[in-house]
Residue frames as qw, qx, qy, qz and C-alpha x, y, z in Angstrom:
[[0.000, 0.885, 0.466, 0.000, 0.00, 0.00, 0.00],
 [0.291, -0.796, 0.038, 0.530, 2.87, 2.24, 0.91],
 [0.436, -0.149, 0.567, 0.683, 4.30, 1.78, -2.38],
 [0.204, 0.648, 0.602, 0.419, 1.10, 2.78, -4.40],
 [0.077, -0.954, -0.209, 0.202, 0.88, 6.18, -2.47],
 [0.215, -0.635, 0.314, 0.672, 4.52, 7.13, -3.30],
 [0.335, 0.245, 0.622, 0.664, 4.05, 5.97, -6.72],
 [0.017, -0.918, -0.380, 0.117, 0.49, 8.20, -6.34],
 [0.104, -0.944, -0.104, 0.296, 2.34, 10.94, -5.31],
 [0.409, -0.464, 0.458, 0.639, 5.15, 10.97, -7.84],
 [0.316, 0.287, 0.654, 0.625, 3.14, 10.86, -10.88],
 [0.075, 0.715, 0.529, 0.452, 0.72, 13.49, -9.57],
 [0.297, -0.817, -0.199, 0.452, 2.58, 16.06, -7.71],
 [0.529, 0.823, 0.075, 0.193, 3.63, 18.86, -10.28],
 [0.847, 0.217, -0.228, 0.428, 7.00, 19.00, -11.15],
 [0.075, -0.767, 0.165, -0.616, 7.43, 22.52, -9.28],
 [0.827, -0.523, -0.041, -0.200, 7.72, 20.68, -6.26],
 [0.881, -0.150, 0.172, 0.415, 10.96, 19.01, -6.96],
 [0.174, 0.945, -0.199, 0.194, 12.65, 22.38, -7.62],
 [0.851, -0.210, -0.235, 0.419, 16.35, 21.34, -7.15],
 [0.139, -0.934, 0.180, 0.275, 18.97, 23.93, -5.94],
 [0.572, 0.795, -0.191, -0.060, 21.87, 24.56, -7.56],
 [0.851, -0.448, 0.197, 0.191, 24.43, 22.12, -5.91],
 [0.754, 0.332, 0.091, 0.559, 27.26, 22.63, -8.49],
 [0.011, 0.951, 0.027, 0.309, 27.20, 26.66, -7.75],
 [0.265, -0.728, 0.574, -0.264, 29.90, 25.66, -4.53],
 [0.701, 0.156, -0.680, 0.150, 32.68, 22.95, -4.03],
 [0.592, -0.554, 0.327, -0.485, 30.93, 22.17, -0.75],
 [0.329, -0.177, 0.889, -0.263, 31.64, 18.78, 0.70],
 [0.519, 0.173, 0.811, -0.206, 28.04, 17.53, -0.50],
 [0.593, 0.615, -0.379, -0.354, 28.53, 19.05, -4.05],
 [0.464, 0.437, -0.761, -0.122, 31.39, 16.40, -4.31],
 [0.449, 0.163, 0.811, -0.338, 29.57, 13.73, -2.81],
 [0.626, 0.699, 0.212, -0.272, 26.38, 14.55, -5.59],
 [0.547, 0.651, -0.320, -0.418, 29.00, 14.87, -8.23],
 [0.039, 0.396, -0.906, -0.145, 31.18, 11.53, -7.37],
 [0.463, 0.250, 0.781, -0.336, 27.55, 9.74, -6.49],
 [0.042, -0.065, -0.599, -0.797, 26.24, 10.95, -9.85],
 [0.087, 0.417, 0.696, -0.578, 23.32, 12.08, -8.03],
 [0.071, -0.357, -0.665, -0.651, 20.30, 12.85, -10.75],
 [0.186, 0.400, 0.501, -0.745, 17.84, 15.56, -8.88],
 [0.632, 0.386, 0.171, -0.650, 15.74, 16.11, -11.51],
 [0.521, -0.003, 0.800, 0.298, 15.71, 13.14, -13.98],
 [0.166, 0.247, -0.421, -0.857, 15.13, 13.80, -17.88],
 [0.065, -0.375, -0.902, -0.205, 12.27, 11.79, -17.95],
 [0.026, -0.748, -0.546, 0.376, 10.68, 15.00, -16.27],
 [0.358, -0.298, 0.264, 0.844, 11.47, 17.16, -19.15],
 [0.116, -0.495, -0.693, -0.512, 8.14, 17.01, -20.86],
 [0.308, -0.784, -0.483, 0.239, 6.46, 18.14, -17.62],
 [0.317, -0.532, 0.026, 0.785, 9.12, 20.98, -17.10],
 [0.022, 0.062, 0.475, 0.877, 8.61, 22.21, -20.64],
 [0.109, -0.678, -0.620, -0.380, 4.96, 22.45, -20.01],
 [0.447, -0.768, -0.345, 0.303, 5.53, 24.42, -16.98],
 [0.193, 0.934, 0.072, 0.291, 7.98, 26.85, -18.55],
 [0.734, -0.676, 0.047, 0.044, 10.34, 25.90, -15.83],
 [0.567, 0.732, -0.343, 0.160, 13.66, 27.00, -17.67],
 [0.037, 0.797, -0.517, 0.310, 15.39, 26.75, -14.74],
 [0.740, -0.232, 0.613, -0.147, 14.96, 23.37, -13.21],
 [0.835, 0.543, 0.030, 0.091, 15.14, 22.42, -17.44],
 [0.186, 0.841, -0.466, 0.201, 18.64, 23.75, -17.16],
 [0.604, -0.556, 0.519, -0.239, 19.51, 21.70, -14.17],
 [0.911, -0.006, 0.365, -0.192, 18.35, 18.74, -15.42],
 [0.685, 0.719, -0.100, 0.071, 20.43, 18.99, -18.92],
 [0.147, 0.763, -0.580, 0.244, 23.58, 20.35, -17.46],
 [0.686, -0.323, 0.634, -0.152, 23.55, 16.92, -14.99],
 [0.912, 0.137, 0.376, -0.090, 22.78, 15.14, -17.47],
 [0.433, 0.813, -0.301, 0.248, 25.80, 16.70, -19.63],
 [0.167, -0.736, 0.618, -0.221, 27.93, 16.65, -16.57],
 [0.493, -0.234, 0.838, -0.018, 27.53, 12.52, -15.61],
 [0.268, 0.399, -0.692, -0.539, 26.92, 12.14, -19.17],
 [0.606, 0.046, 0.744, -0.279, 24.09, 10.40, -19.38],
 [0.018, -0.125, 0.748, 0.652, 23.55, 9.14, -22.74],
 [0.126, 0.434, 0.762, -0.464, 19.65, 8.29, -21.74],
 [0.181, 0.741, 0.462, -0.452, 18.38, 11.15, -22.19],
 [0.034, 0.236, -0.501, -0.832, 19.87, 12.28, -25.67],
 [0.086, -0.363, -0.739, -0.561, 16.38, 10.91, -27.53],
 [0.122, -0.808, -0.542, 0.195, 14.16, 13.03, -24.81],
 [0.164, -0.540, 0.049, 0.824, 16.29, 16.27, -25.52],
 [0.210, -0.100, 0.725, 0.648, 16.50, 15.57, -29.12],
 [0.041, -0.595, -0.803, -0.003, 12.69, 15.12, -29.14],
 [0.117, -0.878, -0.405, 0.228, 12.03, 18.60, -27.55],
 [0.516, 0.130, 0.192, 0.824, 14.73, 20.42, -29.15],
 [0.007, -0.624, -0.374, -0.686, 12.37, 23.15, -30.53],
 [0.539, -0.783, -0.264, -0.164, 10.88, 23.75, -27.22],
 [0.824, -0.183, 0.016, 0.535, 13.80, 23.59, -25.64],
 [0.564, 0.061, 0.116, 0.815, 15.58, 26.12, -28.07],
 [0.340, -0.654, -0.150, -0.659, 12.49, 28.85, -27.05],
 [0.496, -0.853, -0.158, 0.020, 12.56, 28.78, -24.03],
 [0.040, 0.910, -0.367, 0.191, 16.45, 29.85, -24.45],
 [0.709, -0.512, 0.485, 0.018, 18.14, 26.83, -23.44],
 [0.700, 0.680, -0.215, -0.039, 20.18, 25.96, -26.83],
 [0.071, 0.775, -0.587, 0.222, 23.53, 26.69, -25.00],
 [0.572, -0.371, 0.662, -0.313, 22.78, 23.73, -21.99],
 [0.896, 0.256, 0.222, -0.288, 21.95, 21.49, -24.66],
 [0.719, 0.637, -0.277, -0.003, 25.10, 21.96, -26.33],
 [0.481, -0.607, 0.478, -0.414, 26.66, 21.16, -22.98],
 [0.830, 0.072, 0.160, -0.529, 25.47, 18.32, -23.50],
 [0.945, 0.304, 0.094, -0.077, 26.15, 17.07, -26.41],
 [0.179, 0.766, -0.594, 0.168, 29.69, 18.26, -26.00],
 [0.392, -0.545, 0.643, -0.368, 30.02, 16.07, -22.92],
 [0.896, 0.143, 0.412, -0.091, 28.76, 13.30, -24.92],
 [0.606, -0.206, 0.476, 0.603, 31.83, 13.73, -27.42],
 [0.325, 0.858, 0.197, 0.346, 30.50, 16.58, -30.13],
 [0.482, -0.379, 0.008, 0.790, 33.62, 18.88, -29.76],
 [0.189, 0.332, 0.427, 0.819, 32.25, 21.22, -32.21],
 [0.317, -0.813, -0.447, -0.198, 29.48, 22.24, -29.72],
 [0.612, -0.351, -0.252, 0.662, 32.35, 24.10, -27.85],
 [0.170, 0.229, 0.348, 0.893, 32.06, 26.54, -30.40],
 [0.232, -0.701, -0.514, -0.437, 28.48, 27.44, -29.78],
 [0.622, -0.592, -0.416, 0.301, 29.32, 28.28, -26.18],
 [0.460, -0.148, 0.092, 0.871, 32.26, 30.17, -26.65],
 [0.135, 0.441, 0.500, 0.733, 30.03, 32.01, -29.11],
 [0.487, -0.746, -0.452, 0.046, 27.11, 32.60, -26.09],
 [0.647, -0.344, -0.178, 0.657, 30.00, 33.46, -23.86],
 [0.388, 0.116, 0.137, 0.904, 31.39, 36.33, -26.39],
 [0.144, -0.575, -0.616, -0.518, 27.80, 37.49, -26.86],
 [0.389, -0.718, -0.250, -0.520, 26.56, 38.13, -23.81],
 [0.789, -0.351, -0.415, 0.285, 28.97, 37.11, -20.62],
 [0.197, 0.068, -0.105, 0.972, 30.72, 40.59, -20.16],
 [0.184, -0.302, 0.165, -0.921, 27.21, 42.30, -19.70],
 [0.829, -0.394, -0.234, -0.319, 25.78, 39.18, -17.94],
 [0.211, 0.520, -0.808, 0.182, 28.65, 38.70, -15.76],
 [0.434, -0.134, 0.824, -0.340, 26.79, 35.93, -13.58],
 [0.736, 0.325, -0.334, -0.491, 26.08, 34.14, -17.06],
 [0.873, -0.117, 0.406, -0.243, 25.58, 29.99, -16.93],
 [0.920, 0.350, -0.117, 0.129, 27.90, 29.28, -19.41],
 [0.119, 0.698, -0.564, 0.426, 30.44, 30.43, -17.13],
 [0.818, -0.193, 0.520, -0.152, 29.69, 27.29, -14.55],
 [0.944, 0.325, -0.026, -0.049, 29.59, 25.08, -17.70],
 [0.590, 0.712, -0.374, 0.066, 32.98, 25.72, -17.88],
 [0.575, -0.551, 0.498, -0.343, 33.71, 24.63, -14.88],
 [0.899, 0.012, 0.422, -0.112, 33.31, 21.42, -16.28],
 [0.917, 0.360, 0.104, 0.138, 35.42, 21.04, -18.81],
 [0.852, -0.415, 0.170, 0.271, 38.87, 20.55, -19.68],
 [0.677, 0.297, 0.390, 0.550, 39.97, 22.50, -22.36],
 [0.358, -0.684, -0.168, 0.613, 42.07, 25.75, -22.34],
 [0.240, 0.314, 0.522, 0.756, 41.61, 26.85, -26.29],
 [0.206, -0.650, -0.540, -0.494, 37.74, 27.71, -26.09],
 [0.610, -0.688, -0.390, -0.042, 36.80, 27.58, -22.27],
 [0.676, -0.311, -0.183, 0.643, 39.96, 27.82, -20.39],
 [0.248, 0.307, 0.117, 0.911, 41.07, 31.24, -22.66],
 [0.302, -0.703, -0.367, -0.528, 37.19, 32.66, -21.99],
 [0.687, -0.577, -0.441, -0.019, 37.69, 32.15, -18.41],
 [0.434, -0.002, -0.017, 0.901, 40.81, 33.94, -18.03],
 [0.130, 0.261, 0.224, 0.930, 39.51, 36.61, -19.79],
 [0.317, -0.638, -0.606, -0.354, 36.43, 37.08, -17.49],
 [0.468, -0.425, -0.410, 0.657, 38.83, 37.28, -14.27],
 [0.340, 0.288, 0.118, 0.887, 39.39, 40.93, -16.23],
 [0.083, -0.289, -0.185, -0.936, 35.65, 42.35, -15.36],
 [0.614, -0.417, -0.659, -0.124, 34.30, 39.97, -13.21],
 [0.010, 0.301, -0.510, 0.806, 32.87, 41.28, -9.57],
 [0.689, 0.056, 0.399, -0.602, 29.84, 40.66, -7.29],
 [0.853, 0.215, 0.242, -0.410, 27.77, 37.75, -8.77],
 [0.728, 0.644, -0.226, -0.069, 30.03, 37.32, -11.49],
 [0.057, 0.691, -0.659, 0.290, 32.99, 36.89, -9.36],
 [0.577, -0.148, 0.734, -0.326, 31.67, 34.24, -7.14],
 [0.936, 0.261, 0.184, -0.149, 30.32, 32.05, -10.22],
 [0.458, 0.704, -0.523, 0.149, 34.14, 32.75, -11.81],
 [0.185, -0.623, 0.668, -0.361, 35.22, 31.41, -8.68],
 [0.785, 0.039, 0.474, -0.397, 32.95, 28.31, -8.37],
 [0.930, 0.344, 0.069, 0.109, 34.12, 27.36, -12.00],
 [0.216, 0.636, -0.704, 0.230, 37.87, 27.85, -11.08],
 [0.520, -0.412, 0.658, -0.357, 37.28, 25.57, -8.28],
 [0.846, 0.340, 0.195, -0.363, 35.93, 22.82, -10.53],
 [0.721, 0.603, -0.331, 0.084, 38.46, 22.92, -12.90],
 [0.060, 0.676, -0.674, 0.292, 41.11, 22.49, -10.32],
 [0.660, 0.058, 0.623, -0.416, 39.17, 19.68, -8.78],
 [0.898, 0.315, 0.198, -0.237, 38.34, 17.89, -11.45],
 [0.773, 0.630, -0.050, 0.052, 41.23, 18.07, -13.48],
 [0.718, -0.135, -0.251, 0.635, 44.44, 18.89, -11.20],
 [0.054, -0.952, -0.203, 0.222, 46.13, 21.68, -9.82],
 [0.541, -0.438, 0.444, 0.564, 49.20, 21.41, -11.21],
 [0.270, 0.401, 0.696, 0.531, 47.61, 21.88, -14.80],
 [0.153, -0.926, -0.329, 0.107, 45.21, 24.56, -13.39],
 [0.250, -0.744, 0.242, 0.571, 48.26, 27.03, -11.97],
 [0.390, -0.203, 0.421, 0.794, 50.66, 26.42, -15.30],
 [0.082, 0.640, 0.467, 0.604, 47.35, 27.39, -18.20],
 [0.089, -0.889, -0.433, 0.118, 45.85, 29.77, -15.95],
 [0.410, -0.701, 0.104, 0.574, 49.06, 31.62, -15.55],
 [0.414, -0.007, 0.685, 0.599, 50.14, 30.70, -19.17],
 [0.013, 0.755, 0.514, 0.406, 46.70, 32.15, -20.82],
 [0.001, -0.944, -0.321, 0.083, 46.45, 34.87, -18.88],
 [0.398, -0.321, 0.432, 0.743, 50.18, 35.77, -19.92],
 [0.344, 0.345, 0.716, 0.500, 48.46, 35.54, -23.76],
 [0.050, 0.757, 0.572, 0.313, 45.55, 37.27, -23.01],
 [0.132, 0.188, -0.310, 0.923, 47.91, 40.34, -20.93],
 [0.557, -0.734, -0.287, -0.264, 45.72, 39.95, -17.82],
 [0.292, -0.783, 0.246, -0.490, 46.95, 42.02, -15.27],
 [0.497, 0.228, -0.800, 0.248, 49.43, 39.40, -12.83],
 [0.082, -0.067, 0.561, -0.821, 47.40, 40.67, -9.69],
 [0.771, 0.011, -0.075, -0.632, 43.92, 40.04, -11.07],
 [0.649, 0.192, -0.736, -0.017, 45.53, 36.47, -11.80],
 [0.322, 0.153, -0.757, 0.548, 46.89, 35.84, -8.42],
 [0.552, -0.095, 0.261, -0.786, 43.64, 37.43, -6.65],
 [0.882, 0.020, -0.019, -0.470, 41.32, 34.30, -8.31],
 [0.856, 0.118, -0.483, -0.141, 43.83, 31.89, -8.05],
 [0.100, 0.349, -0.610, 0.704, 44.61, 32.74, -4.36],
 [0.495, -0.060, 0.232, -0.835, 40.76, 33.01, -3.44],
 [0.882, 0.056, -0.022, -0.468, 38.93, 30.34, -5.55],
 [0.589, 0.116, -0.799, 0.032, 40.11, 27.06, -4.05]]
């Protein structure tokens, strides 16, 4: 009986309910826990619902997990809703995505986002994304070049996807590009040293 109420109450409580937070936003202790557990808060089977609700932001979530522990799953539900999807503004998380699923050419689209609009959005989401990934052409370079103008909001999400990258990937790789790009891109040695004093 107990099982038929939770099933009950999982197919007919509306998806607003399961609003997840943004666990990736800080390398807390039970971020990495959720990211080595490959912990799935909103699962892409609830991506139909969320697109009826308009719910860009729990749609985000749900993509960028599923981008980050690469689930392969859920490429024929994305793929499916694309359109919808690419109105309600979420194009970028999708290409997230399909990067993380081995399309290297979707780097490009990001980068592209990034150039567009991340200097007068400085607490823009495709700065996290980068967090995640590993490559100091597209992402790495962009990130540098954000330390330049990033403050408030923008600073703390710059910081959140330094931490990531050093964490996931080493620090010993981290210090030599970071230093090494922002040599390229003539960022200021003090702006350097500020975010790679602070965010770890």
């Amino acid at each position: 009986m107990r099982a038929i109420l939770i099933l009950f109450f999982f197919i007919f409580t509306p998806a607003t309910l399961f609003a997840a937070e943004n666990w990736a936003y800080e390398l807390s202790p039970q971020a990495k826990e959720i990211y080595l557990k490959k912990v799935i808060q909103i699962p892409c089977e609830m991506i139909s619902e969320l697109l009826r609700e308009k719910n860009d932001q729990d749609l985000y979530l749900a993509i960028r997990d599923a981008g980050i522990f690469k689930q392969k799953s859920c490429r024929p539900i994305i793929q499916k809703h694309m359109d919808q999807l690419t109105q309600l503004g979420l194009k970028g998380v999708v290409s997230f995505y399909l990067l993380r699923l081995g399309n290297q050419q979707q780097v490009n689209v990001l980068a592209e986002i990034f150039d567009k609009e991340a200097r007068t959005v400085g607490d823009h989401w495709v700065v996290e994304l980068f967090g995640f990934l590993n490559d100091w052409d597209v992402s790495g370079k962009r990130l540098v070049r954000h330390s330049l103008y990033a403050d408030g909001a923008a600073a703390e999400l710059l910081c959140s996807a330094i931490m990531w990258r050093r964490y996931l990937y080493g620090e010993k790789i981290f210090k030599e590009k970071w230093y090494e790009v922002g040599k390229k891109e003539r960022i200021d040695k003090r702006i350097l040293d500020h975010f790679y004093e602070t965010c770890k």
